[in-house]
C-alpha positions in Angstrom: 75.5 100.4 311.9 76.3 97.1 313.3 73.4 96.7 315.7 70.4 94.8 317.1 67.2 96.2 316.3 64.3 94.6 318.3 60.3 95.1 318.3 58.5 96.3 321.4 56.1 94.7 322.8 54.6 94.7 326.1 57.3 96.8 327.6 59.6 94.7 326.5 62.6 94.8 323.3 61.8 91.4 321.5 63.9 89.6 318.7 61.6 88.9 316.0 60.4 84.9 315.5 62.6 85.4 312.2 63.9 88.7 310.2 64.3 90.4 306.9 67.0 92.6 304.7 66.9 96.4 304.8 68.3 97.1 302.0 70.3 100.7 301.6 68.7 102.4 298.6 72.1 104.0 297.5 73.9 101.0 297.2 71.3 98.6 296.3 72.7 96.0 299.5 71.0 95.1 303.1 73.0 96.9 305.2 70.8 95.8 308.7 68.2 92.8 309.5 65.0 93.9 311.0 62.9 91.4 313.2 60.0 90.3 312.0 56.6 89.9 313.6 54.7 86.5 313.0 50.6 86.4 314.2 51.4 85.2 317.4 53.4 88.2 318.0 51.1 90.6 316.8 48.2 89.3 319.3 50.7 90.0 322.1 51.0 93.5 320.7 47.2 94.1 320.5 46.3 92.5 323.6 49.2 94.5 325.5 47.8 98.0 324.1 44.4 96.8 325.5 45.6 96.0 328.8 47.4 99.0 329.2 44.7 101.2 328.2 42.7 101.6 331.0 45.7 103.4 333.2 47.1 105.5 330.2 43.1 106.8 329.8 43.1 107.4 333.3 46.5 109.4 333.3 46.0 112.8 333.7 46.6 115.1 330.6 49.5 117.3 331.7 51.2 114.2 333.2 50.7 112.2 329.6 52.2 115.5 327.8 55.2 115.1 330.4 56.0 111.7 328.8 55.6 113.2 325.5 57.6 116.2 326.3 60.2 113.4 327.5 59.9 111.8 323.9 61.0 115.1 322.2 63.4 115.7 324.1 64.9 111.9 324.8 65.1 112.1 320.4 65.9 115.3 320.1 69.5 114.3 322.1 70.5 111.4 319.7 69.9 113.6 316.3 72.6 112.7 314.6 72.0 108.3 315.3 69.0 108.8 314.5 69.0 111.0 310.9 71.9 108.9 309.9 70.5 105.7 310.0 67.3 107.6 308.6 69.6 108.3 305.6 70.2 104.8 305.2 67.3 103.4 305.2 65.0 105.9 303.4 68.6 107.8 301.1 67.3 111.3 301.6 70.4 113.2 301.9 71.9 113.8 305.6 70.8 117.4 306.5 66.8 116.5 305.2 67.0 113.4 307.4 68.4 115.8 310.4 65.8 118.2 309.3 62.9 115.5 309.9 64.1 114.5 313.1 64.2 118.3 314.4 60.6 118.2 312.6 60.0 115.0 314.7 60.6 116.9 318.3 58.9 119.7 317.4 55.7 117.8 316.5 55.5 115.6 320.0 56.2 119.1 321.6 53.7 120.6 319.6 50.9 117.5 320.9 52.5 118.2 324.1 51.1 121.5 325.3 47.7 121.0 323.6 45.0 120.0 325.8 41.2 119.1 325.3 39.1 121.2 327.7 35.3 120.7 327.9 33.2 122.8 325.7 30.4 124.7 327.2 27.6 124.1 325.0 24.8 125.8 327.2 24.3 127.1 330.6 21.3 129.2 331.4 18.1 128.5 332.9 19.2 125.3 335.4 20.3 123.3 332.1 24.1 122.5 332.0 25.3 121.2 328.7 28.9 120.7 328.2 31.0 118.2 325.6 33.9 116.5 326.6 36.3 114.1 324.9 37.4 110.7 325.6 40.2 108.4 324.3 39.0 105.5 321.8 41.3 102.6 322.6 43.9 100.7 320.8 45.0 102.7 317.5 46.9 100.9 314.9 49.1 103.4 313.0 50.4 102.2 309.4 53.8 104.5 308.4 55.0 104.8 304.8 58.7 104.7 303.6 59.1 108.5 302.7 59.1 110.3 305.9 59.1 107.2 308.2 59.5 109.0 311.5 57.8 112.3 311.2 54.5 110.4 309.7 55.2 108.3 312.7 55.4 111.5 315.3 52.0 112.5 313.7 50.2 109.9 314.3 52.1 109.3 318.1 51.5 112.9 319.5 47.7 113.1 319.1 47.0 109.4 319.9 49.2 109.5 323.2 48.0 112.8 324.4 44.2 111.9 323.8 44.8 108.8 326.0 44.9 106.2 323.6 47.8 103.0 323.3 48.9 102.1 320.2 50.1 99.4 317.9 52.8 100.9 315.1 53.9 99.0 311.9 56.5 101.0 310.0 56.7 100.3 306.4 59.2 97.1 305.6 61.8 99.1 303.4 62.0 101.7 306.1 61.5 100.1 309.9 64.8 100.7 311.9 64.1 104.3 312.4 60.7 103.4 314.1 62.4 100.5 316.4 65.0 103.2 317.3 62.5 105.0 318.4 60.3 102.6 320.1 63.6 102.2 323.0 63.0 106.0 323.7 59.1 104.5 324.3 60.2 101.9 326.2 62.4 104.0 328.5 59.6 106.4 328.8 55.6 105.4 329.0 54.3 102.3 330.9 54.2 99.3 329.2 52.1 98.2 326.2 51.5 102.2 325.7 52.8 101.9 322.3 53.9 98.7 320.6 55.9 98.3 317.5 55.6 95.5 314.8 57.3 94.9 311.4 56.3 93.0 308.9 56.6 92.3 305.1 53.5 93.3 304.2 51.6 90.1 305.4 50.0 91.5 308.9 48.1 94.4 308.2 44.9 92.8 307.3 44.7 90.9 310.7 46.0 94.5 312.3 42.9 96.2 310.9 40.2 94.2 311.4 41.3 93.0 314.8 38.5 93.5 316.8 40.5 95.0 319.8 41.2 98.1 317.5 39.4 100.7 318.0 41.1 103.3 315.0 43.2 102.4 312.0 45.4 106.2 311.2 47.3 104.9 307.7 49.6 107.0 305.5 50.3 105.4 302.1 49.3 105.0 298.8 45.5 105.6 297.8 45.1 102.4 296.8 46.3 101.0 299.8 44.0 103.2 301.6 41.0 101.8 299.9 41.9 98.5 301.3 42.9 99.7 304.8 39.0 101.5 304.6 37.0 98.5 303.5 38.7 96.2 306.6 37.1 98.8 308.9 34.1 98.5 308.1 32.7 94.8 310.1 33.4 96.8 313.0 32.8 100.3 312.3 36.1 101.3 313.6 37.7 104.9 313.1 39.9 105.6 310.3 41.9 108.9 309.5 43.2 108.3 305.7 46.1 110.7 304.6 46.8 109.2 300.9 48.1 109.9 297.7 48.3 113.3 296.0 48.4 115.0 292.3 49.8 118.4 293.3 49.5 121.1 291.0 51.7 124.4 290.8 49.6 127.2 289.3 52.1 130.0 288.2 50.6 133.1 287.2 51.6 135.8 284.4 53.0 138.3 287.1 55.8 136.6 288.5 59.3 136.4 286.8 59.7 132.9 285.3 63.6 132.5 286.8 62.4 132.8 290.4 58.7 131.0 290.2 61.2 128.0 288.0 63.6 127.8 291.5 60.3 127.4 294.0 58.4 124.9 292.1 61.8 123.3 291.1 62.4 123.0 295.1 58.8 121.9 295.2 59.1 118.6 293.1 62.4 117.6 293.7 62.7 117.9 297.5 63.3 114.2 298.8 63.9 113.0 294.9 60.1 113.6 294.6 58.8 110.8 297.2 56.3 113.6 299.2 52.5 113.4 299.4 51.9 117.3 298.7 55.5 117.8 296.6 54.6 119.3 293.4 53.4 116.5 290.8 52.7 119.0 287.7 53.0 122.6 286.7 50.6 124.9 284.7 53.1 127.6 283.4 51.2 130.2 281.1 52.1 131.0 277.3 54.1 134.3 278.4 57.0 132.7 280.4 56.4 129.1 279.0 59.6 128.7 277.2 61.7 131.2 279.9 60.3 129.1 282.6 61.0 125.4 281.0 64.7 126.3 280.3 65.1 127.9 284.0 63.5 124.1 285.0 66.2 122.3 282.8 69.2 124.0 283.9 68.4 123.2 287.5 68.0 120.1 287.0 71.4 119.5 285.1 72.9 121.5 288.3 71.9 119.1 290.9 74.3 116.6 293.0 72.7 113.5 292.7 74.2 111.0 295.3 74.6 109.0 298.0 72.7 111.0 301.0 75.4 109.8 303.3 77.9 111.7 300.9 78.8 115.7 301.8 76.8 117.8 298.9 74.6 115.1 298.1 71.4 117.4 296.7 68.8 114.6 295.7 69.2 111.1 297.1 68.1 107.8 295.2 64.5 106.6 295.1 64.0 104.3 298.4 62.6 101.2 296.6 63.2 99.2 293.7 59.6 98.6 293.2 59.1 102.3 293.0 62.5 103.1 290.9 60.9 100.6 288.2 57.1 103.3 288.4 59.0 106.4 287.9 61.6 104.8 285.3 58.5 103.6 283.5 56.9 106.8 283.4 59.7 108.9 282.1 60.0 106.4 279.3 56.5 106.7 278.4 56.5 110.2 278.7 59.4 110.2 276.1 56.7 109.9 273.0 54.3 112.1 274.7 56.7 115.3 275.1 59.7 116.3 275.2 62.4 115.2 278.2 64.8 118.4 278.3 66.7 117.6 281.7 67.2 113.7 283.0 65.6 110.8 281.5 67.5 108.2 282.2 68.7 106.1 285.6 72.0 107.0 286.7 74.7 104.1 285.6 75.4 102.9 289.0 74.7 101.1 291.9 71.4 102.1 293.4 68.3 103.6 292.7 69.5 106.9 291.3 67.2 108.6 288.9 68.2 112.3 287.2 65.8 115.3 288.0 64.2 115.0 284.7 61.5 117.3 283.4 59.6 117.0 280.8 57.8 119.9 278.5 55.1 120.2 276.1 53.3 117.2 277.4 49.3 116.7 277.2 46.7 116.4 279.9 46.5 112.9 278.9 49.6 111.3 279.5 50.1 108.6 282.6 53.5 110.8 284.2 50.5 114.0 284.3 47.6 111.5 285.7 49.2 109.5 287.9 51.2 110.4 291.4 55.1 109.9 289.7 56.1 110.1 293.1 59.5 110.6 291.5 62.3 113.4 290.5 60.2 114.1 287.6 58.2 117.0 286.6 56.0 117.6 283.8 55.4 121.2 282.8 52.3 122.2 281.0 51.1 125.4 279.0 47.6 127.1 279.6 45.9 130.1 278.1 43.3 131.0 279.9 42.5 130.2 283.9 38.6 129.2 283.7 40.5 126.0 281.6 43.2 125.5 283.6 41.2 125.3 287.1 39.0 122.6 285.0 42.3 120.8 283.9 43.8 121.3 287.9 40.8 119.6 289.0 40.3 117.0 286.3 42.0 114.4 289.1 40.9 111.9 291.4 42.9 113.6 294.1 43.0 116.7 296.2 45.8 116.9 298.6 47.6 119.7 297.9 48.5 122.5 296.2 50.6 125.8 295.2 49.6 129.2 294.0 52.4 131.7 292.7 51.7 135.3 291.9 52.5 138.6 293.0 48.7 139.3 293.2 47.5 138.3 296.9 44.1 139.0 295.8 44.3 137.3 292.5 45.9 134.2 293.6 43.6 133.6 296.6 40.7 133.6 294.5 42.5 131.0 292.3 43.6 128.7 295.1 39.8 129.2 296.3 38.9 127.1 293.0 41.0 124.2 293.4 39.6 121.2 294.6 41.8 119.8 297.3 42.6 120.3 301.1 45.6 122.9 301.2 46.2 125.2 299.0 49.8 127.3 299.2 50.4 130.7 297.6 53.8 131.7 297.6 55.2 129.2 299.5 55.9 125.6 299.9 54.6 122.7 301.7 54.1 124.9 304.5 52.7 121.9 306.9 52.4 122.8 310.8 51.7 120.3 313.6 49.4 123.4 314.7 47.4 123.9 311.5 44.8 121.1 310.1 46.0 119.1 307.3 42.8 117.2 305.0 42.6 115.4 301.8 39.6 115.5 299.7 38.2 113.1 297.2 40.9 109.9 296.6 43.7 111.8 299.0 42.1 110.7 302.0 39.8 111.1 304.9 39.4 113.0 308.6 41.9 115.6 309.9 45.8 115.3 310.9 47.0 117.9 313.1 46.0 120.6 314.8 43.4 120.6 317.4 40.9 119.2 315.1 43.6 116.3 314.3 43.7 115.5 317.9 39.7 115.3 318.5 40.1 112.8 315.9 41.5 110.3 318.8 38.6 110.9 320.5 34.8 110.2 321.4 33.0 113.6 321.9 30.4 113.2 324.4 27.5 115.4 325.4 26.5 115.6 329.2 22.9 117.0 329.5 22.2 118.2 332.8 19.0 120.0 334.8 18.5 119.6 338.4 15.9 117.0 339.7 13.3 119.3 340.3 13.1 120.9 336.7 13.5 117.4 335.1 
């Protein structure tokens, strides 16, 4: 992957006014050098989305879906560049990164073919009252490192199709996929449309409280989000907040412990762990306890942990040294809190490998069940009765997500209708659609992504009141 990467700005593929390492999480070495943006740079950026607003608003919505159409299908012909050098940046194993790319298309597709149409709010008696929407401005987008791309397409589809421009800054561990990207933006929308920036860290104060920004849309940690909120607020801008989660898998006592162990196994462990609704902790009752526990530990043992780039490679490393230090922390903490029967320990080589490791008979109490691990680590805890268990589910500062499994439709509904958070899943997992809403509530965030309601959130709804002039 001996390439240039380059920012866009204005139209235009600029080399950064100096660079940084990306470092491959596998092997624990730079393997590319992204440009970086200074504050000059970013100005240009802002300034450009501004300028180029007033056409892109004034676009036509089919014709603005045609250029996203062209997006999903401009990606969706360099798969395989783009999920391999997603692999190496982010180390999810090969066929996930493919997977996220194909997710990718389908998204700006999915934005694509929805329209906003006027709402008819009243017409009788010579009074006309209908609402329409209209685009906001310039929307800075903030990505995180664990789905770099598809977090990105989210945030891309609605703003593009509601008639806004935008400003994107990718996280720094995880920018080239984003800069790939933004050359399939350049070949495609006007200029200054979208603009793409990257940074260490250092510009996204002066990106959020710029006042030529109309909405900040951020996806990251919660205490990230907290910041991102409180820059808003001088100016009252727009702010959609998708942020951490504490995910809890409720099994029930009707399900067989073997096959509700393999879902919620899948559930924590897909991308090593590092997924906003992935399965933080599991309630297991008294029944299948034990059953359920070894059926979690024998998985575990079974998996391929390795390089993503490498054929079989199950679970890849964790994509940050900062965040290999968290988890690595928390399993030895939770070492003298319960009892670790699968992993434990870092993998003895090069890069940030971790072993699935889950860990039983661990209380309420302890940091790896409080905290997001975001992490292959699991703990598993035993209830007894479910009026506790919902008060122990909820017992969180967050409310992302969720999972309900039982072979009770009934039963489990009324279950997942007591926990406090914005999606609840029974029987399956992470079942997130482009065309279905997607909220946090309490500390997992604020506003809507996805579905229709996720793209009025790129927009001003505006009431038109209307009699004629002789019944005024």
């Amino acid at each position: 992957m001996d390439r240039q990467y380059r920012l866009l700005i204005d139209g235009e593929l600029v080399a950064g006014a100096s660079s940084f390492a990306v470092i491959n999480p596998a092997l624990d070495k730079p393997f590319a050098q992204c440009p970086k943006t200074d504050a000059a740079m970013l100005e240009t950026a802002i300034a450009a989305a501004k300028r180029a607003f007033p056409g892109w608003a004034a676009t036509p919505m089919n014709a603005r879906g045609a250029r996203v159409e062209a997006l999903a299908t401009a990606l969706e012909a360099r798969i395989p560049e783009f999920a391999a050098l997603l692999t190496a940046e982010q180390g999810k194993p090969l066929d996930q990164a493919t997977k996220e790319i194909r997710g990718c298309v389908f998204v700006l597709r999915t934005f694509a073919a929805m329209r906003l149409e006027p709402k008819v709010l009243r017409d009788e008696g010579g009074n006309s009252i209908i609402e329409h929407r209209t685009p906001l401005g310039v929307v800075a987008a903030i990505t995180p490192w664990n789905f770099p791309l598809i977090l990105l397409a989210n945030k891309v589809g609605p703003a593009l199709m509601a008639g806004n421009t935008m400003v994107c800054k990718p996280a720094p561990t995880t920018p080239l996929t984003t800069l790939l990207f933004g050359e399939l933006c350049r070949q495609i929308l006007p200029s200054g449309v979208v603009n793409i920036v990257c940074d260490e860290n250092e510009l996204g104060p002066a990106l959020t409280t710029h006042p030529d920004v109309a909405k900040i849309s951020f996806t990251g940690s919660t205490a990230t989000g907290r910041k991102v909120l409180a820059s808003s607020a001088a100016s009252l801008k727009r702010v959609t907040l998708e942020l951490g989660g504490n995910d809890a898998a409720i099994v029930l006592d009707d399900v067989d412990a073997k096959y509700a162990a393999g879902k919620v196994f899948e559930g924590a462990m897909r991308n090593a762990g590092q997924i906003c609704v992935a399965v933080k902790r599991v309630y297991v009752p008294d029944a299948i306890y034990d059953e359920f526990c070894d059926e979690m530990a024998r998985l575990a043992k079974a998996m391929v942990v390795d390089d993503g780039a490498n054929q079989g490679s199950q679970i890849g490393p964790v994509q940050n040294k900062l965040q290999f230090d968290k988890v690595s922390a928390l399993i030895e903490d939770s070492k003298s809190r319960g009892t670790v029967i699968a992993g434990g320990v870092p993998l003895d080589r090069p890069g940030y490998f971790i072993s699935p490791t889950i860990v039983r008979d661990i209380d309420d109490e302890a940091p790896l069940v409080r905290e997001e691990q975001f992490g292959p680590v699991l703990p598993v805890l035993r209830y007894s009765d479910v009026d506790d268990l919902i008060a122990r589910v909820n017992g969180t500062e967050y409310g992302l997500g969720g999972t309900v499994w039982s072979n009770d439709l009934v039963r489990a509904t009324d279950v997942a209708m007591r926990v406090t958070s914005g999606t609840v899943w029974i029987n399956q997992l992470m079942a997130i659609d482009p065309r279905i809403p997607f909220r946090g509530l309490k500390q997992s965030g604020m506003g809507t992504e996805m579905g229709l309601e996720g793209l009025e959130e790129y927009t001003q709804a505006q009431v038109i009141n209307a009699v004629a002039l002789d019944a005024a």
